[in-house]
Backbone as numpy.savetxt, mean C-alpha at the origin, in Angstrom:
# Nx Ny Nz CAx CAy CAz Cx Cy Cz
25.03 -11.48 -19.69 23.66 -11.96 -19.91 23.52 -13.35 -19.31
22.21 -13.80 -18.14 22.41 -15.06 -17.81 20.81 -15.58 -18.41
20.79 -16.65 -19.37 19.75 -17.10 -19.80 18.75 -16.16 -20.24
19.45 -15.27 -21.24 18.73 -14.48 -22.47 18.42 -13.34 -21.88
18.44 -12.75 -20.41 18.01 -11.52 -19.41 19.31 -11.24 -19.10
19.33 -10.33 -19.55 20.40 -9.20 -19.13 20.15 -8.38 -17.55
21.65 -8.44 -17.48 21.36 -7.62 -15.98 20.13 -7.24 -15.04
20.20 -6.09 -16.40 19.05 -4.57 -16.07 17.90 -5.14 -16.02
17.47 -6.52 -17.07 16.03 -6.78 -17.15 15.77 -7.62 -15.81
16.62 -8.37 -15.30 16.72 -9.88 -14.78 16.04 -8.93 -12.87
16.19 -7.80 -12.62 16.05 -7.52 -11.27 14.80 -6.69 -11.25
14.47 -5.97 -9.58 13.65 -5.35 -10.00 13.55 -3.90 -9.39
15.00 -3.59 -9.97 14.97 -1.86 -9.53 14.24 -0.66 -9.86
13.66 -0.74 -10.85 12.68 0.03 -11.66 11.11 -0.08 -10.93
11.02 -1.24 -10.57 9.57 -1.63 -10.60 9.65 -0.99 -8.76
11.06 -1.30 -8.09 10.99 -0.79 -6.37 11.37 0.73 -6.58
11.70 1.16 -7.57 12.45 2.79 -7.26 10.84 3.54 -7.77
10.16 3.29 -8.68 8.56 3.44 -8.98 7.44 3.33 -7.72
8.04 2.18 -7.08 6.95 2.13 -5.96 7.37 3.28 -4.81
8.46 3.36 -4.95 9.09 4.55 -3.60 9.02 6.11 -4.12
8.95 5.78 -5.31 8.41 7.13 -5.54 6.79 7.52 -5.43
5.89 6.58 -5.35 4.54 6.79 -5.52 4.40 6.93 -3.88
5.35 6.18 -3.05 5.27 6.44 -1.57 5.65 7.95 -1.34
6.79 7.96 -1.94 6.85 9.44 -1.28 6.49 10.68 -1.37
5.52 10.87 -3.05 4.73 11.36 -3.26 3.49 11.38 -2.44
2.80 10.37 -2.18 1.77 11.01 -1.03 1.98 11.31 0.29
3.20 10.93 0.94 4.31 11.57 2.30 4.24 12.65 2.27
4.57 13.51 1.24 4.35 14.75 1.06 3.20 15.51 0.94
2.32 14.96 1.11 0.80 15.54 0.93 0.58 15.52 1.86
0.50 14.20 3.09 0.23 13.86 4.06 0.72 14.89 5.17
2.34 15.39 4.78 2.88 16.39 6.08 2.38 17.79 5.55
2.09 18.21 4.33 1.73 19.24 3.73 0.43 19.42 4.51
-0.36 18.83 4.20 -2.10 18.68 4.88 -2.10 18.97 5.97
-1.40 17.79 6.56 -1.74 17.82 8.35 -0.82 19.06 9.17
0.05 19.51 8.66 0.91 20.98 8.98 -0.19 22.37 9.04
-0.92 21.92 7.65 -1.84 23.53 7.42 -3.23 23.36 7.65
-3.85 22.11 7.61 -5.29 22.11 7.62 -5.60 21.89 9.48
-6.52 22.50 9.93 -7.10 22.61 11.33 -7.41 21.56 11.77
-6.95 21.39 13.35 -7.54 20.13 13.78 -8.68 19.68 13.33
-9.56 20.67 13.82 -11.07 20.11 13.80 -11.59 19.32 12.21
-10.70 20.17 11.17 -11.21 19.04 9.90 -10.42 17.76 9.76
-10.02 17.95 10.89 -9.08 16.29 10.74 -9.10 14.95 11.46
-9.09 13.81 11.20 -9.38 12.64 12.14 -8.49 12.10 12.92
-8.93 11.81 14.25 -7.87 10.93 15.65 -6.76 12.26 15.53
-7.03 13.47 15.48 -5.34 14.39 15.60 -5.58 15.25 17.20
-4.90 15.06 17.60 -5.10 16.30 18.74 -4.23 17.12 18.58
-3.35 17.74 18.20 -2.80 18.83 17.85 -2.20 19.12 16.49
-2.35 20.60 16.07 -2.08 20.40 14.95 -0.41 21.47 14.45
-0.64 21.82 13.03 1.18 22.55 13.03 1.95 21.40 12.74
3.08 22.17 13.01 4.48 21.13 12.47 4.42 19.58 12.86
3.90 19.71 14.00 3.85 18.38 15.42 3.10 17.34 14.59
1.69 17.71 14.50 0.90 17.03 13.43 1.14 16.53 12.22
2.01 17.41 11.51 2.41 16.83 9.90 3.54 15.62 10.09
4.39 16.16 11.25 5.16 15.27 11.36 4.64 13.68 12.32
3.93 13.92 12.93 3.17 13.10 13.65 3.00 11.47 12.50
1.52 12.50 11.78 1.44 11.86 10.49 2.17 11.17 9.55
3.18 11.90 9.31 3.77 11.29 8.49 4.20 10.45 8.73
4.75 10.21 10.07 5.32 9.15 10.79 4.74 7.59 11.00
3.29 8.44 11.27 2.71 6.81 10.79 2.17 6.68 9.86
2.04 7.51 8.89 2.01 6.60 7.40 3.52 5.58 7.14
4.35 6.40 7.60 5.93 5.67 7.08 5.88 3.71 7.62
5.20 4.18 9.12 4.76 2.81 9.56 4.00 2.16 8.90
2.93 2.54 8.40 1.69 1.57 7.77 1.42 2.81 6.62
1.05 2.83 5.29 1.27 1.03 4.85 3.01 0.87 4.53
3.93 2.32 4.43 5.12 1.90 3.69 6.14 0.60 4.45
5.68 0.69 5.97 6.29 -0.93 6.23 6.24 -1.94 5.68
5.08 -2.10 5.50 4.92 -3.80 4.74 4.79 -3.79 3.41
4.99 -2.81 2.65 5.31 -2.74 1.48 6.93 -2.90 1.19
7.82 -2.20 2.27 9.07 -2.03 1.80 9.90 -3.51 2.16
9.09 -4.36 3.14 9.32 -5.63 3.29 8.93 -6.10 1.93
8.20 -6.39 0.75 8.42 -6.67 -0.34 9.39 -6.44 -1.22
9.50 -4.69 -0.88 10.71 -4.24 -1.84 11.98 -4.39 -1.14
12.19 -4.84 -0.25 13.84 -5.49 0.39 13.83 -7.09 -0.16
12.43 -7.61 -0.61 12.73 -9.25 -0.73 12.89 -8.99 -2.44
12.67 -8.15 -3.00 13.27 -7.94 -4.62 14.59 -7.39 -4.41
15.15 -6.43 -3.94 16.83 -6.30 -3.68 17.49 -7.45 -3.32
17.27 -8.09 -2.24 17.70 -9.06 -1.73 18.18 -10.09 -2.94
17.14 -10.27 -3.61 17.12 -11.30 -4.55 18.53 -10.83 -6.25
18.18 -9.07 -6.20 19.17 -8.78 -7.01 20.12 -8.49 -6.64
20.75 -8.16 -6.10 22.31 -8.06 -5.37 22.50 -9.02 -4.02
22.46 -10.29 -3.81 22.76 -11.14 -2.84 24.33 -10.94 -2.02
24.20 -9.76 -1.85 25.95 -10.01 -1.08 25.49 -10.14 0.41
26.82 -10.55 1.19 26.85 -10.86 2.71 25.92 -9.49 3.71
26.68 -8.41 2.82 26.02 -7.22 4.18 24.54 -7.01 3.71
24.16 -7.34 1.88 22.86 -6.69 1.68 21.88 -7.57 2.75
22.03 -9.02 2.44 21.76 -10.03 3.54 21.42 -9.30 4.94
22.33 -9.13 5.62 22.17 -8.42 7.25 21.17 -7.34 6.93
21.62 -6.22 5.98 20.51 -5.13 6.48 19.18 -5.42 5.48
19.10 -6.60 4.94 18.01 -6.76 4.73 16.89 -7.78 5.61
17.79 -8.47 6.66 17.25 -8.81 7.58 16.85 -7.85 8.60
17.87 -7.25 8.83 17.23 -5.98 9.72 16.23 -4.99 9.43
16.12 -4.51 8.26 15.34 -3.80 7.53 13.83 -4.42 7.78
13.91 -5.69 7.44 12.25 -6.32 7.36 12.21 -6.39 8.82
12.79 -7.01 9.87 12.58 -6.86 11.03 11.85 -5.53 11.49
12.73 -4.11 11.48 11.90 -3.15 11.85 10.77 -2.99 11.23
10.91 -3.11 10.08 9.62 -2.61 9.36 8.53 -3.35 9.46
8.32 -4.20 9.86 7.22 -5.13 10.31 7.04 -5.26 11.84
7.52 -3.68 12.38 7.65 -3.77 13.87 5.80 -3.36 14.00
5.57 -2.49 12.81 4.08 -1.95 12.50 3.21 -3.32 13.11
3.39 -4.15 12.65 2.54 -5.41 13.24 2.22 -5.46 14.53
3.41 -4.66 15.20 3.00 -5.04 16.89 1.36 -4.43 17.31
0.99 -5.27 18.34 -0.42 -4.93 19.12 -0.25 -3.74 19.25
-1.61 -2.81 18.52 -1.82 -1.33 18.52 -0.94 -0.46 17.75
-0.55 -0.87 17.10 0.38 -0.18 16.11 -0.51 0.01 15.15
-1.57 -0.56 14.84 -2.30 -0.08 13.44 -3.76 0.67 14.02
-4.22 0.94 15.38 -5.13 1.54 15.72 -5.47 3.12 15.15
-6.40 2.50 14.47 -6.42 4.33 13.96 -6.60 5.58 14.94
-6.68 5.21 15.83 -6.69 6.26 17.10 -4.97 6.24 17.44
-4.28 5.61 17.35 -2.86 5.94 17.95 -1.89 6.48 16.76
-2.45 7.61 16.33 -1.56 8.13 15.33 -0.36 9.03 15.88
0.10 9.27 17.16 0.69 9.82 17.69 2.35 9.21 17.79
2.78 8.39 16.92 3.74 7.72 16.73 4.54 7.11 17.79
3.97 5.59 18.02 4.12 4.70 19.39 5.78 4.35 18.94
6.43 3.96 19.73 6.98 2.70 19.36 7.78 2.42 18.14
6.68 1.67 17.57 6.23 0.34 16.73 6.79 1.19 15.52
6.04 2.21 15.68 5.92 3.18 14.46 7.32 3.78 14.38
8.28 4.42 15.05 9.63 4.97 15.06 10.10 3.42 14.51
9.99 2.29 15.16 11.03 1.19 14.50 10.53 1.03 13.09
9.38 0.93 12.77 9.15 0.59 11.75 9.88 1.46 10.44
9.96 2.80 11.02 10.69 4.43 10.23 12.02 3.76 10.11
12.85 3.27 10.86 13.94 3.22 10.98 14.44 2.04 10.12
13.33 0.83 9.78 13.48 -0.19 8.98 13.13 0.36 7.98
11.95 1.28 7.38 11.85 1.89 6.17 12.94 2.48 5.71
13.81 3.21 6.39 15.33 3.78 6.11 15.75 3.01 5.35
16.25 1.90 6.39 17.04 0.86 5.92 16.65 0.25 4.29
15.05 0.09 4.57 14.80 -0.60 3.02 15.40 0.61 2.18
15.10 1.96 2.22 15.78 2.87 0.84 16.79 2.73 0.88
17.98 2.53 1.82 19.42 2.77 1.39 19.71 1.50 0.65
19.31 0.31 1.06 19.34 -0.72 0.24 18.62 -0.74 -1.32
17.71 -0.36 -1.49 17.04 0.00 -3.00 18.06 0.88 -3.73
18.59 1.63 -3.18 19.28 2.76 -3.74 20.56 1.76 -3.90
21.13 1.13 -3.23 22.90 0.24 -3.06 22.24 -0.39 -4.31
21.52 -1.29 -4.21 21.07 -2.52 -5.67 20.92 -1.97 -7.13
20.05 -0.40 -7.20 20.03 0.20 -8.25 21.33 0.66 -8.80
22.37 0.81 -7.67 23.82 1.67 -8.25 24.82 0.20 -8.57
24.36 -0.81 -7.95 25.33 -1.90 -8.00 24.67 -2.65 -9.45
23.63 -2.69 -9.36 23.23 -3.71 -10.37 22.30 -2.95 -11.85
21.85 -1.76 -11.70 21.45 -0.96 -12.90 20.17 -0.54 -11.90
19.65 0.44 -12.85 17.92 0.70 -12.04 17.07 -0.52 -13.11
17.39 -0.80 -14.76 16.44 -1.53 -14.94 15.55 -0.74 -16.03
14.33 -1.46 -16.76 13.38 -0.69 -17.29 11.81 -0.86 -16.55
11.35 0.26 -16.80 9.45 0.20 -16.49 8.71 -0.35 -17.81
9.87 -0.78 -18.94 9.22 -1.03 -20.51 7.99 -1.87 -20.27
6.96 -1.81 -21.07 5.85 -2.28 -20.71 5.86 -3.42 -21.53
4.88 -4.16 -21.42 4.90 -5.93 -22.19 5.42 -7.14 -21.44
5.25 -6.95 -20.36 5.27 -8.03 -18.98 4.33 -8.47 -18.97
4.26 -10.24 -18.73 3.27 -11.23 -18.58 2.10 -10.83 -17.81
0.96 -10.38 -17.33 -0.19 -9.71 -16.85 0.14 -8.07 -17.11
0.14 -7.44 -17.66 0.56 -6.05 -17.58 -0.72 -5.30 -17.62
-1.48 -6.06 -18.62 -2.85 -5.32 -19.30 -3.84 -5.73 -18.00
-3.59 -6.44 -17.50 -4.93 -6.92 -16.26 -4.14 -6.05 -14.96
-3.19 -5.45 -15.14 -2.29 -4.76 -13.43 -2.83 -3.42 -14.13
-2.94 -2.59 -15.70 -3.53 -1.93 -15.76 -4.61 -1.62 -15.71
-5.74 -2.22 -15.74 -6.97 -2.67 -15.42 -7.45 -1.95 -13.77
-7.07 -3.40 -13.41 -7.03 -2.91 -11.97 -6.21 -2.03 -11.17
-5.18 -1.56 -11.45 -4.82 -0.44 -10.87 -5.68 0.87 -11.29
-6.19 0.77 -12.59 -6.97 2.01 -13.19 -8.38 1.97 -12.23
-8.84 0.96 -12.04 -10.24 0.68 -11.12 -9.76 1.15 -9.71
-9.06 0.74 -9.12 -8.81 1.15 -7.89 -8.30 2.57 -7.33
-7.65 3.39 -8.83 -7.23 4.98 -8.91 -8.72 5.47 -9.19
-9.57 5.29 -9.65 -11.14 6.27 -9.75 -11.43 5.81 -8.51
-11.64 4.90 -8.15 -12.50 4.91 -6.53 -11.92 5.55 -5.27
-10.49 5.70 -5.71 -9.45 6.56 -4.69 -9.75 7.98 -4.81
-10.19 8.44 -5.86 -10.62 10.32 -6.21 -10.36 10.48 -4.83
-11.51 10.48 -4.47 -11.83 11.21 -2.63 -10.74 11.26 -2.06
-10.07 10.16 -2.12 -9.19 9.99 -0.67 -7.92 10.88 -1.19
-7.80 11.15 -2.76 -6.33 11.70 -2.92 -6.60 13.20 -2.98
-8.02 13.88 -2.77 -8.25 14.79 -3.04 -8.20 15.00 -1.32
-8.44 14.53 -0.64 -8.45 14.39 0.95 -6.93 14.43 1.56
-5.77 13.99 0.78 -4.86 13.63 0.75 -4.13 15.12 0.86
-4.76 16.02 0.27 -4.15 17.12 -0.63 -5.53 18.18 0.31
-6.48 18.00 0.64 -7.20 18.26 2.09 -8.23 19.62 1.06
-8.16 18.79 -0.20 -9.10 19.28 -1.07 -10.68 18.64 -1.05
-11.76 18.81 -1.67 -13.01 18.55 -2.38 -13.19 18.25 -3.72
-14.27 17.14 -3.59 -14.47 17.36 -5.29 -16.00 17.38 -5.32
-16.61 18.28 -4.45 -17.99 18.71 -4.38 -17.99 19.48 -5.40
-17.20 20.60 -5.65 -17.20 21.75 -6.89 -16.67 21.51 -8.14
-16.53 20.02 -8.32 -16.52 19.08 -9.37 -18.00 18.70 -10.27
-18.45 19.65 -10.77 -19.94 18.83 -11.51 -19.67 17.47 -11.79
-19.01 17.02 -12.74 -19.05 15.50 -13.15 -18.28 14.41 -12.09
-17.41 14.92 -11.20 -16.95 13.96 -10.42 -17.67 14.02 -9.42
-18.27 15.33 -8.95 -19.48 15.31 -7.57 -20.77 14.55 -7.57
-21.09 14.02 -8.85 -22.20 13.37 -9.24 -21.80 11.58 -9.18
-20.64 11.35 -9.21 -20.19 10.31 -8.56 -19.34 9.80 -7.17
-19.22 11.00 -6.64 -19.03 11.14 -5.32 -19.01 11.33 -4.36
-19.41 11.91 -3.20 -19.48 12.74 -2.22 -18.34 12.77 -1.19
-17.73 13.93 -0.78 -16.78 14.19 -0.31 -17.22 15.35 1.44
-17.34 16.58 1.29 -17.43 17.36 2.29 -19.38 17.31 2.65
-20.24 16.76 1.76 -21.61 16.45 1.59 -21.10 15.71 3.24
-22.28 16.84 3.74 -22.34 15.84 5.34 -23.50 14.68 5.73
-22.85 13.57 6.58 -23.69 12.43 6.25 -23.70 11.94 7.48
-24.49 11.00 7.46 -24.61 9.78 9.06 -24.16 8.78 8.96
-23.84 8.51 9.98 -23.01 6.64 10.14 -23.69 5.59 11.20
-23.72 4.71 10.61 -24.65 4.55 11.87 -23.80 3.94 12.77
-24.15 3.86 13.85 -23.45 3.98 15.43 -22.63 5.13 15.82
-22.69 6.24 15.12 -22.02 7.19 14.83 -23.38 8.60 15.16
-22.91 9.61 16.47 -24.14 10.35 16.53 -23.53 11.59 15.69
-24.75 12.44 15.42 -24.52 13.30 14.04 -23.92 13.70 12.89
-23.84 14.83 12.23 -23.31 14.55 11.24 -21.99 15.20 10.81
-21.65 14.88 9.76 -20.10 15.08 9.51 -19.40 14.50 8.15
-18.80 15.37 7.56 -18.61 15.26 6.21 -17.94 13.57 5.83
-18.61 13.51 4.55 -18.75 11.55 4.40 -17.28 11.42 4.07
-16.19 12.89 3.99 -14.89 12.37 3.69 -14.36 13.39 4.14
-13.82 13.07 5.46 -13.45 13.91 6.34 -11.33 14.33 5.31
-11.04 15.57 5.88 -9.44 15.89 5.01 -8.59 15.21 5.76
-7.30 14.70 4.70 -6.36 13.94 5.49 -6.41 12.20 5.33
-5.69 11.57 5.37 -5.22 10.81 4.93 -6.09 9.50 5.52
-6.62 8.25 4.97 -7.67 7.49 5.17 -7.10 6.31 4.63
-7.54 5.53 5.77 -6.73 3.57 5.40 -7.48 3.03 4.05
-8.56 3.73 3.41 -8.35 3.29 2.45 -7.73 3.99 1.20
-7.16 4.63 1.39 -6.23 4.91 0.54 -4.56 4.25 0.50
-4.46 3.82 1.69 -3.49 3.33 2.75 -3.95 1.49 1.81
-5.29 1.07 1.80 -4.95 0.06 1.03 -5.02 0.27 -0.30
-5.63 0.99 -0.85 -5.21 1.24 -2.65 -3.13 1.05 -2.81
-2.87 1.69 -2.17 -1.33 1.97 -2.06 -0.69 0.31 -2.04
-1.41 -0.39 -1.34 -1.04 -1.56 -0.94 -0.90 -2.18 -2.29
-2.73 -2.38 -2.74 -2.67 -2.81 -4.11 -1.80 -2.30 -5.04
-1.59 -1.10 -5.47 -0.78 -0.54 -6.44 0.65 -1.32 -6.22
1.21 -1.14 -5.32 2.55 -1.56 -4.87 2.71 -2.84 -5.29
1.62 -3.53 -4.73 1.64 -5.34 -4.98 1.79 -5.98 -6.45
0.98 -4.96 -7.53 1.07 -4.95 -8.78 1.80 -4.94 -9.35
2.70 -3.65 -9.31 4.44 -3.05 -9.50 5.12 -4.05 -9.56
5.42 -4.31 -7.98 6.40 -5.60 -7.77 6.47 -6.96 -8.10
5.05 -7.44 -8.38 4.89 -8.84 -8.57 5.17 -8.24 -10.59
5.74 -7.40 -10.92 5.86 -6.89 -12.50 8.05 -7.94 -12.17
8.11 -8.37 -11.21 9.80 -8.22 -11.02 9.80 -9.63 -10.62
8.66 -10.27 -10.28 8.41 -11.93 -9.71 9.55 -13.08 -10.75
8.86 -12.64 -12.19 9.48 -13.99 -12.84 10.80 -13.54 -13.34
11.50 -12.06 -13.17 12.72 -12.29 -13.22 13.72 -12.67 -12.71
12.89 -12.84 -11.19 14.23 -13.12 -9.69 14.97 -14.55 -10.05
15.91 -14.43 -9.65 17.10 -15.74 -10.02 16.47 -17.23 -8.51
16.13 -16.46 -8.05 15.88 -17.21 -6.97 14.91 -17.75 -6.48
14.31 -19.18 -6.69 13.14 -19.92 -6.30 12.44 -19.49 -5.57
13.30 -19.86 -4.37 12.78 -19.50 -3.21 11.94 -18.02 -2.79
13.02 -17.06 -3.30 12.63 -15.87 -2.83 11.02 -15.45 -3.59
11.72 -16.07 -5.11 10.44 -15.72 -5.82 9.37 -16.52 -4.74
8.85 -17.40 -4.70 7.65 -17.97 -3.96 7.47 -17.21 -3.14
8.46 -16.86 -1.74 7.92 -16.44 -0.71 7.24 -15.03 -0.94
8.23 -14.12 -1.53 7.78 -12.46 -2.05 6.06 -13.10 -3.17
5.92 -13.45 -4.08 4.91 -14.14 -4.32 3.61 -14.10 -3.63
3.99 -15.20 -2.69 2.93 -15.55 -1.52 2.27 -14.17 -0.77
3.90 -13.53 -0.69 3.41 -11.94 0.28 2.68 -11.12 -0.68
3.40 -10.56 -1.39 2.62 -9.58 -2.68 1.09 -10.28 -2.97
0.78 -11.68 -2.91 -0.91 -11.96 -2.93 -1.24 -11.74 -1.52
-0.77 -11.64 -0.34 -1.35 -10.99 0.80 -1.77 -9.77 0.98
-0.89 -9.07 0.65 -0.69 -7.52 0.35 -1.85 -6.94 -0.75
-1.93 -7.43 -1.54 -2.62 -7.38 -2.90 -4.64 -7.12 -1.85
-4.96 -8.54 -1.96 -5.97 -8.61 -1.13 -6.67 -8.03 0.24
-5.13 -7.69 0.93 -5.32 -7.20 2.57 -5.78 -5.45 2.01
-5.07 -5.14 1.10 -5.43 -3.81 0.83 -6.30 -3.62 -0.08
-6.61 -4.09 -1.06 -8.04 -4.27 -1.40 -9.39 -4.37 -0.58
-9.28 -5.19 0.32 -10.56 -5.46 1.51 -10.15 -3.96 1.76
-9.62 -3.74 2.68 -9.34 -2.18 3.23 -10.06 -1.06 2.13
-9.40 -0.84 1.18 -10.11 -0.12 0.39 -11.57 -0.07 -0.30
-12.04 -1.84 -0.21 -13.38 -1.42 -0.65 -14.35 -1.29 1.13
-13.88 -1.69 2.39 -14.56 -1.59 3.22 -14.39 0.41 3.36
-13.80 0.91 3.42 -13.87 2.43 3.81 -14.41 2.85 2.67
-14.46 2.71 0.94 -15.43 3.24 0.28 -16.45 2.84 -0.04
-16.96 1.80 0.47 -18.37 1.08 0.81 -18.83 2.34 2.04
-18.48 2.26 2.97 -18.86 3.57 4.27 -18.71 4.38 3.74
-18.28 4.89 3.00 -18.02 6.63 2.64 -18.71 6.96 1.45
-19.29 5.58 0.40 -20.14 6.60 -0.70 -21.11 5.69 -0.47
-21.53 4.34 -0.05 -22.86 3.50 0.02 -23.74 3.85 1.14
-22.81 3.46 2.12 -23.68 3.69 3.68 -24.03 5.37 4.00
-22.74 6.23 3.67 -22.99 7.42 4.18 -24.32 8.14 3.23
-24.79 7.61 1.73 -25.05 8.43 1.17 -26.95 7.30 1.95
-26.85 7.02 2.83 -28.25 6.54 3.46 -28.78 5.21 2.19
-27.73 4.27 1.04 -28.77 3.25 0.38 -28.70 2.06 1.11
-28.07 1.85 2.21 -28.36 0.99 3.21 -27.53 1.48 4.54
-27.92 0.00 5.48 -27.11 0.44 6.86 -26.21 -0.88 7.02
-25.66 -1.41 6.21 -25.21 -2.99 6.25 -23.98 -2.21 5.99
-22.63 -1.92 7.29 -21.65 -1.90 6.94 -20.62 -2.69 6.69
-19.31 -2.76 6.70 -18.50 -3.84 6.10 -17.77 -3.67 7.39
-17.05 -4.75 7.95 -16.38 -4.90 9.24 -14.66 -4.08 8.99
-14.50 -3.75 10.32 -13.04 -2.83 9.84 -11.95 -4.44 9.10
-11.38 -4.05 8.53 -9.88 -4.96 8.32 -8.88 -4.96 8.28
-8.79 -3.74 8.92 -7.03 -3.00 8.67 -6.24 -4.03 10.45
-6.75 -4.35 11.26 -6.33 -5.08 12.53 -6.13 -6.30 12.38
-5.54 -7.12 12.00 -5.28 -8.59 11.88 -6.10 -9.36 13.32
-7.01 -10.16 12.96 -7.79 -10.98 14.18 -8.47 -11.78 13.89
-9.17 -13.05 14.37 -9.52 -14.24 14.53 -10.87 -13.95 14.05
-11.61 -13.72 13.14 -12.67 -13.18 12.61 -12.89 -13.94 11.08
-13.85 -13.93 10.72 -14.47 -14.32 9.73 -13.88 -13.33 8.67
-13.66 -12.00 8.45 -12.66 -11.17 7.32 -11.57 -11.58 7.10
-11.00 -11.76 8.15 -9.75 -12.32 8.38 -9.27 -13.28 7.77
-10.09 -14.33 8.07 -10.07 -15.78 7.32 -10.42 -15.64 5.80
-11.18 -15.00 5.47 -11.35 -14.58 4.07 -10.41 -13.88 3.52
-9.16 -13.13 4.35 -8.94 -12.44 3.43 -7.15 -13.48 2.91
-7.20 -14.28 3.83 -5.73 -15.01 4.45 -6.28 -16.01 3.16
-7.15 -16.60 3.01 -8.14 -17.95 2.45 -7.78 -16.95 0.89
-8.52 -15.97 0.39 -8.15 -15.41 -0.89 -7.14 -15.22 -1.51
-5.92 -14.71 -0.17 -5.15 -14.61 -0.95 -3.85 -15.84 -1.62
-4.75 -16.68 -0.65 -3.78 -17.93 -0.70 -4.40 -18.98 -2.08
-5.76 -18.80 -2.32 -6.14 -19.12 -3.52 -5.62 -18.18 -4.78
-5.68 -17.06 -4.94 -5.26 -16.38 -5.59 -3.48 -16.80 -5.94
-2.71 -16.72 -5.20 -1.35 -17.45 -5.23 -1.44 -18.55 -6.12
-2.04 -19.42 -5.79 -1.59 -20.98 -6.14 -2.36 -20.61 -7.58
-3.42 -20.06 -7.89 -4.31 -19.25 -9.38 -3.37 -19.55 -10.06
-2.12 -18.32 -9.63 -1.48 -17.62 -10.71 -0.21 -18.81 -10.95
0.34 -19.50 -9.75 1.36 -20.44 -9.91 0.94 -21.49 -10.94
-0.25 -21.87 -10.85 -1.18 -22.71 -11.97 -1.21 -22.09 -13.41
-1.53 -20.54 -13.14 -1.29 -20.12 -14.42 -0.25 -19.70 -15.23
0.66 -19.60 -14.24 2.41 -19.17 -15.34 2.93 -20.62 -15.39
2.66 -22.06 -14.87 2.89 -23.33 -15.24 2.40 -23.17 -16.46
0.81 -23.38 -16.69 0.05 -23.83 -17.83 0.88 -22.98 -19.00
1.46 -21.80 -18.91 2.18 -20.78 -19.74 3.76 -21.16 -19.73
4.14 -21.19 -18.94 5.35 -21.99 -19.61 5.46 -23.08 -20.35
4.23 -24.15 -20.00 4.16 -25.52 -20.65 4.02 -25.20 -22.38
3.23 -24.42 -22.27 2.39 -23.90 -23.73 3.70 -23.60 -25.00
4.33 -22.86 -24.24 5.33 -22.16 -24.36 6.65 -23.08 -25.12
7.11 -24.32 -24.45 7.79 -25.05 -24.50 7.81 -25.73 -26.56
């Protein structure tokens, strides 16, 4: 026991083996879908079958599970510090943030560039390492009663109802033949976009960046559940800093694609929200870099004022 945290509590294998399971749960939907459902109901695919599922999957593995699993290598890192976890956890974040490169996040290049194979190959790396830390150091508990728990349930619960569509899309289902959820949603209901000529269902099947940022958020939640146990200053701040990037970058993402898909498409205005999934010199951009960096220093202000209290 070092300073009243035991092992199991002190890391955060539970909170990264939880997030890799919620990843690989929709991986499997994603190659399931895009294997059986027809080109034509599907977006940016040109061929479909095995090629396609695997296509897909491939760049989901790139975006979002890259820059998520760069969080969950900076919580291993922090619980098992040996010499080699070090190397392949440098290497690990390296590939996996290969996703960053120019055109790697174009939703038209789903055909797995590059960027996207390195990024797979650093996602590897992050599981074998999650898996080494859980067997070396315990997996840990998911026990609930962690400092924000009730506000990560909150908002993760807000951000799982506005996702309906996309997980039902996910799974290359509808929830038109839903009476009570069709009355708050529209899914295969065909609609207009504007700059966009005719029409076409307001939630096309198959997998959608905003669901891609819900995932983000969820993840960011999880992990920042493992923040105040890390032994390590440093790491804590920096993982910190990222998990409020992450947090926000996928939030914008998720409310800009369901702003288009149940506001704009259903015709109560034409004021859309600018894409944000491309990192660029833009006014979103700056807002979203500017939020999350207020948000950070929020919470550093607020687990001070709570430790002080505390004392």
């Amino acid at each position: 026991m070092i300073g009243g945290v035991t092992p199991a509590d002190r890391g955060g294998s539970a909170e990264s083996l939880a997030v890799w399971a919620l990843l690989s749960v929709v991986g499997i939907e994603i190659f399931v879908t895009y294997t059986r459902i027809p080109v034509r109901e599907l977006y940016h695919v040109r061929s479909g079958g095995l090629g396609a599922g695997v296509s897909r999957l491939l760049a989901y593995v790139g975006f979002p599970v890259g820059p998520i699993v760069v969080a969950v290598v900076g919580v291993v890192v922090d619980r098992v510090p040996r010499r080699s976890i070090l190397i392949g956890a440098a290497a690990g974040v390296m590939l996996a943030a290969a996703v960053a490169w120019p055109g790697a996040l174009d939703e038209a290049g789903l055909d797995a560039p590059a960027a996207r194979a390195l990024a797979a190959v650093g996602v590897a790396v992050g599981l074998l390492l999650t898996l080494s830390a859980a067997r070396a150091a315990g997996r840990g508990s998911l026990r609930p009663g962690r400092p924000g728990d009730r506000l990560r349930t909150v908002v993760a619960a807000t951000f799982l109802v506005g996702a309906l569509p996309w997980m039902a899309a996910d799974l290359g289902l509808s929830l038109d033949r839903l009476p009570a959820i069709s009355m708050l949603f529209q899914t295969d209901a065909l609609a207009r976009q504007p700059g966009v000529s005719g029409l076409h269902p307001a939630v096309h099947d198959g997998h959608h960046h905003g669901m891609d940022g819900v995932l983000l958020v969820l993840a960011s939640l999880m992990l920042s559940r493992a923040l105040a146990r890390m032994r390590h200053r440093r790491f804590r701040l920096v993982l910190g800093a990222y998990l409020s990037f992450l947090f926000v970058y996928g939030a914008a993402n998720a409310i800009q694609d369901f702003w288009l898909e149940q506001i704009v498409k259903r015709g109560w205005t034409d004021g859309v929200l600018p894409m944000m999934l491309v990192p660029s010199a833009s006014v979103a951009w700056v807002a979203i870099v500017g939020t999350a960096a207020v948000g950070f220093v929020a919470v550093l202000l607020w687990r001070s004022r709570s430790a002080a209290l505390d004392r």
